[in-house]
C-alpha positions in Angstrom: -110.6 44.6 62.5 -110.7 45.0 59.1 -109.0 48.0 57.6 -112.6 49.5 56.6 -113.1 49.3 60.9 -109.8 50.8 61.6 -110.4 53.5 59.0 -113.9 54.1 60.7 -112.4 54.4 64.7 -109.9 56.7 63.6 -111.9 58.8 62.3 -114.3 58.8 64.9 -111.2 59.3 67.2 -110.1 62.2 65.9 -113.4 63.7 65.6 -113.9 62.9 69.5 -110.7 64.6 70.2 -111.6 67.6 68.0 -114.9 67.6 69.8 -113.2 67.4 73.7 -110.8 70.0 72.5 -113.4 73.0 71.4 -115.4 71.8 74.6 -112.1 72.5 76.5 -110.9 75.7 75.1 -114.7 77.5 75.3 -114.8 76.1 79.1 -111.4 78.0 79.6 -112.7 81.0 77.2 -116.7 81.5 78.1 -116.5 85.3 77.6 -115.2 85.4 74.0 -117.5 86.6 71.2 -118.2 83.5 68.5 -116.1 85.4 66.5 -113.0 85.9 69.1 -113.3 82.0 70.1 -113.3 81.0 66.2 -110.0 82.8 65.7 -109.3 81.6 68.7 -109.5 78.2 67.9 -107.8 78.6 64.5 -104.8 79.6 66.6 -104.7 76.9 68.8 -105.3 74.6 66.0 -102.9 76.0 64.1 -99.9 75.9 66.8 -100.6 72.1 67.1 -100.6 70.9 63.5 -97.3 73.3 63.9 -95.9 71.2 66.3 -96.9 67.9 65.1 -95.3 68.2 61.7 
């Protein structure tokens, strides 16, 4: 692959995982508000970019 390709997958990668994860967390959360799963979300993401780094 060249390293335009493997620029290309991981980006779709992460995008995918992004996607599975707000699928995930508004299957877990159906009753929240847009509002209450938004901050929701930016509270989940934010604990794992916490953890990662």
């Amino acid at each position: 692959m060249s390293s335009e390709q493997r620029l290309r997958k991981a980006l779709e990668l992460s995008d995918l995982a992004k996607r599975l994860f707000v699928h995930g967390l508004r299957r877990r959360f159906p009753a929240l508000s847009r509002d209450e799963f938004h901050r929701l979300l930016l509270d989940r993401l934010d604990k794992c970019h916490n953890r990662i780094y």
